[in-house]
N, C-alpha and C positions, 0 to 999 in steps of 0.2 A: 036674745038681746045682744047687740052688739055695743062693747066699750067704747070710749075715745081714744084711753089709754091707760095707764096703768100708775095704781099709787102710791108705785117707788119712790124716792130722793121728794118726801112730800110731795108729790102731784105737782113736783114742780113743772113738769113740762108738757103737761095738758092747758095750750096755749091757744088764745087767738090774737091776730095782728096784722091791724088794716092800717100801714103805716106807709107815709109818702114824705122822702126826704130829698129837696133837689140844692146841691151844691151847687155854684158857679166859682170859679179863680182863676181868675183874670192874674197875671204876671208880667213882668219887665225884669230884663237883663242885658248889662252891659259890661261890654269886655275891653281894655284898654294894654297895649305892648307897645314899649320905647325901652329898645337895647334891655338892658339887664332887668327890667322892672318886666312884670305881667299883672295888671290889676283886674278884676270884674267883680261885680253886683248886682242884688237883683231882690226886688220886692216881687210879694204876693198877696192878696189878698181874698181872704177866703171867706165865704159867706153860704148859709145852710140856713133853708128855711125848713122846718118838719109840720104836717098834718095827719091826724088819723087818730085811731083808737085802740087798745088792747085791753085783755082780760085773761085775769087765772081762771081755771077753775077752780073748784071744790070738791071734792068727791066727786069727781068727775062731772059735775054743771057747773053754769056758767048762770051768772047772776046778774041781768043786767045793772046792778047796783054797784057792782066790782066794777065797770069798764073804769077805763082811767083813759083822759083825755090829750093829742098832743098838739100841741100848739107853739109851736116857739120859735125865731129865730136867735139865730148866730152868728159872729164875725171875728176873724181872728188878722191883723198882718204879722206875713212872717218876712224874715229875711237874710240874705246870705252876702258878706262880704269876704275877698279873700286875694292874698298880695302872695307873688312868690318874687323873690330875688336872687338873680342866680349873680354869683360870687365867683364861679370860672368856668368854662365848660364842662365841670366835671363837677361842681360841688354847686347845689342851688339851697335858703332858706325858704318856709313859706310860715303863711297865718291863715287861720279860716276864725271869722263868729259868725254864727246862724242862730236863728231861735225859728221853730217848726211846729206845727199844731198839726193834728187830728182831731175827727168830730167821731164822737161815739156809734149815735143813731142806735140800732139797736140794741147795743151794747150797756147801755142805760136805762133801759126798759123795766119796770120791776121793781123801783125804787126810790130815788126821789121825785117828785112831781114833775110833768113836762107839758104843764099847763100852761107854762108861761108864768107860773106865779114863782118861783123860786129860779133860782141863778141857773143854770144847764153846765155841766161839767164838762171839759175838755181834756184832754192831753196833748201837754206843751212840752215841749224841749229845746234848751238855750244850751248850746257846746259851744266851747273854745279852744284850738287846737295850735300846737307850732309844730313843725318838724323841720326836718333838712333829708335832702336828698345829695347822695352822692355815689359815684360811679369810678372805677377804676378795672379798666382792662375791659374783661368778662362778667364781672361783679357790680349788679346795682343793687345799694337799699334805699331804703325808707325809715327812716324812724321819728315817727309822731306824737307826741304829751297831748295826751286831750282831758280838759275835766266839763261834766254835762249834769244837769240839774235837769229832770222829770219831773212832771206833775201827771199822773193817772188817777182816773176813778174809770170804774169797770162796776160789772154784775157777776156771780159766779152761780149759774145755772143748780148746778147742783148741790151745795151748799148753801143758797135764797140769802148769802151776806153779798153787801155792799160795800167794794173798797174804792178809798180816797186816800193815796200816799203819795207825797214827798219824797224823790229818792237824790241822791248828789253819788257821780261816778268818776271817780280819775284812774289814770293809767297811763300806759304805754304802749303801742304797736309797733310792731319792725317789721315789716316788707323785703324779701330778699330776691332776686333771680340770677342765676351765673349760666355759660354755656361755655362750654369746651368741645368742639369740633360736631360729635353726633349726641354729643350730653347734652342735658337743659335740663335744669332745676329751680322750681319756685318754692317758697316758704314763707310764714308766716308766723307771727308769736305774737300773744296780746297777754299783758298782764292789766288786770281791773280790779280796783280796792273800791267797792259801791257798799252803800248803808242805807236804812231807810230815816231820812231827816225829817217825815212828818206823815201824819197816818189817822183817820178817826178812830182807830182802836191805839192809843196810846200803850198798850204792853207791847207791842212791834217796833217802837222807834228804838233805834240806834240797830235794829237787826241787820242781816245783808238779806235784798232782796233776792225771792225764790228764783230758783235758777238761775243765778249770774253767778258762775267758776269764775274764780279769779285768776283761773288759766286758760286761755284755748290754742291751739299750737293747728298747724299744717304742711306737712312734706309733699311735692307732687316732684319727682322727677322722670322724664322720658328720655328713649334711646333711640336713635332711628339707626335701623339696618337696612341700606337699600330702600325696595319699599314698602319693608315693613318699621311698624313703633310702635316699640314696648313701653308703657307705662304702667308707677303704680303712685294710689294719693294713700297719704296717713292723715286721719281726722281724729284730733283726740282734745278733751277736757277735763279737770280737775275735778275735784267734788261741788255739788252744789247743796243747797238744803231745796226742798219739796214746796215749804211752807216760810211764810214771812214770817212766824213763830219760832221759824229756827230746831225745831222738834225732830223734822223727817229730813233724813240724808240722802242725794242721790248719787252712789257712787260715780266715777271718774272712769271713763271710757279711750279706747283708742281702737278705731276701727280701720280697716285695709281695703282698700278697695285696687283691682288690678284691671287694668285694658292692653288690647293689643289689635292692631289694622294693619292691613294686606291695600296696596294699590296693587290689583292684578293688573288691570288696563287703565286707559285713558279713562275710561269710564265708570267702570265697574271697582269696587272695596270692599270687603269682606274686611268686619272687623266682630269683636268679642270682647265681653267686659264681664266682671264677677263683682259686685258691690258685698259690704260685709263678708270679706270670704272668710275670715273666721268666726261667721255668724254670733257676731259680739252681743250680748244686750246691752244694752246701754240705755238706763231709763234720761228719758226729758222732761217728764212731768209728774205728780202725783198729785192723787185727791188728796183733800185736807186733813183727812181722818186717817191715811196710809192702806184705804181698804182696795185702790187702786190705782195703775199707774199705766204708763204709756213708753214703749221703748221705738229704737229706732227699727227702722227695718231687721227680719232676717237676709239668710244668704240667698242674694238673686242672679243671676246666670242671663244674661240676654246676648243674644246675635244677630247680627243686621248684616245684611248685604243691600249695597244702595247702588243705583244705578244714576249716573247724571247723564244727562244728554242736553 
C-alpha cells in the first residue's frame, strides 16, 4: 500500500490544490526637476481575480465534502509620492509616502472562506519617511526617520492557526560610504522600535513582532591592490523573539563574510570568496513550540574563474 504522506504536524500537509490566480497592474509614474526641487509620483492599481478548489485530507483521504471552494476578486491602489530638495551641492532634504499591497493567494488557503462570501485579506503597508543627505570630501550619508503601519493575515502550515495583525514600525537608518585613494567603505545601521498594534489573538497585542531586531548594522570595506581587491562584509543583528508571544528568543548574530579577485588579463579573473567564515549560527526563524528552528548558512568556500570575451 502506498501512503500520500504522512500524519505529522496533523496531516497538515497532505494537500490538494487546483487553484488559478491571474493579477493585472497596470501603473503611472511621473517625475518632475526645476533647479533645487526633484518631485515624482506614481499610482498603481492592482486587481486579482482567484479560481479553483482545495482540500485537506484526513487520515490520509480526501473527502469530497472537505473541498472548499475559490472564487473571488480583488483590488487594491497603491501609491508612491516623493520630493527631494537639495539646500547646496553638498547637503539635499527629502520626503517619501507610499501605501503598498500584496495579495496572499495561497497563503490564505486553509482558513477563512474564499468563496467570495466573507471579505479576502490582504497585506498593506502605508510608510512615511524624511531624511537628508549629505556629503563632504570622501564621506556620504544618509540618514532617514521612517514610521510604517502593516496589516498581515497569513496561514502557518505547521501549526493549522491563522494570523491577522496590526503592526506600527519607527526608526532610523544611516547609510554611509567614504573612499580614500585604494579604500572604500560602505555601512549601514538601522535602529527599529515595532509592536504589534492589533491581532485576532488579543494576548499578542502590544508584543514586538517575531523576528524584527531592533538592531541590524553592516560593514563592507574593499582595498584594491593593482589588480587585485580585497574585500570583507560584517552582517550582524540584535536579538529577536521566535514568536509574537514573545516566549522564544533568537539570539543576536554577526557573521564575516571575505572575498578577494585577481584581473589576470583583459579577459580572464580569478576570484574567491568564504561566506560565514566563522560558521556563525545564527537562527532566523523558529517553530512556535521552539521544537525547531532555522539558521543561516554554514561556512561555504566558492571559486570562480570567469572569462569575458
Amino acid at each position: 500500500m502506498l501512503a500520500q504522506g504522512t500524519d505529522v504536524w496533523g496531516a497538515c500537509c497532505n494537500r490538494h490544490i487546483d487553484a488559478q490566480h491571474k493579477t493585472n497592474a497596470p501603473y503611472f509614474n511621473l517625475g518632475w526637476e526645476n533647479a533645487e526641487w526633484n518631485l515624482d509620483g506614481g499610482l498603481r492599481y492592482d486587481k486579482q481575480n482567484a479560481s479553483g478548489n482545495f482540500n485537506q485530507a484526513v487520515n490520509q483521504r480526501y473527502a469530497p465534502a472537505n473541498t472548499k471552494f475559490i472564487n473571488y476578486g480583488i483590488d487594491h491602489l497603491s501609491y508612491s509620492w516623493g520630493a527631494n530638495y537639495r539646500l547646496s551641492k553638498d547637503l539635499a532634504v527629502f520626503a517619501r509616502t507610499s501605501d503598498g499591497v500584496a495579495f496572499n493567494a495561497d497563503r490564505i488557503m486553509f482558513a477563512n472562506p474564499l468563496d467570495g462570501s466573507t471579505p479576502i485579506s490582504t497585506n498593506i503597508v502605508k510608510q512615511h519617511e524624511v531624511g537628508i543627505k549629505w556629503k563632504a570630501g570622501n564621506l556620504s550619508s544618509f540618514l532617514t526617520l521612517f514610521d510604517a503601519k502593516t496589516t498581515e493575515s497569513n496561514y502557518e502550515a505547521t501549526t493549522q492557526q491563522f494570523t491577522a495583525n496590526r503592526y506600527h514600525a519607527s526608526g532610523v537608518e544611516l547609510e554611509s560610504s567614504y573612499r580614500m585613494d585604494a579604500l572604500r567603505m560602505t555601512a549601514g545601521f538601522t535602529f527599529t522600535n515595532a509592536s504589534i498594534r492589533g491581532s485576532n489573538d488579543a494576548s499578542v497585542i502590544g508584543n514586538t513582532p517575531r523576528r524584527q531586531a531592533k538592531f541590524i548594522y553592516q560593514i563592507a570595506p574593499t582595498y584594491t591592490l593593482g589588480n587585485a581587491v580585497f574585500g570583507l562584509g560584517i552582517i550582524g543583528t540584535s536579538k529577536s523573539f521566535g514568536d509574537d508571544a514573545n516566549t522564544l528568543t533568537l539570539p543576536g548574530f554577526t557573521m564575516w563574510n571575505v572575498f578577494s579577485s585577481y584581473q589576470i588579463n583583459t579577459h580572464l579573473q580569478a576570484s574567491i570568496s568564504v561566506n560565514n567564515l566563522s560558521n556563525t549560527i545564527g537562527y532566523t526563524e523558529v517553530e512556535g513550540d521552539g521544537h525547531a528552528a532555522r539558521s543561516i548558512n554554514g561556512r561555504t568556500i566558492r571559486a570562480t574563474l570567469k572569462y569575458a570575451f
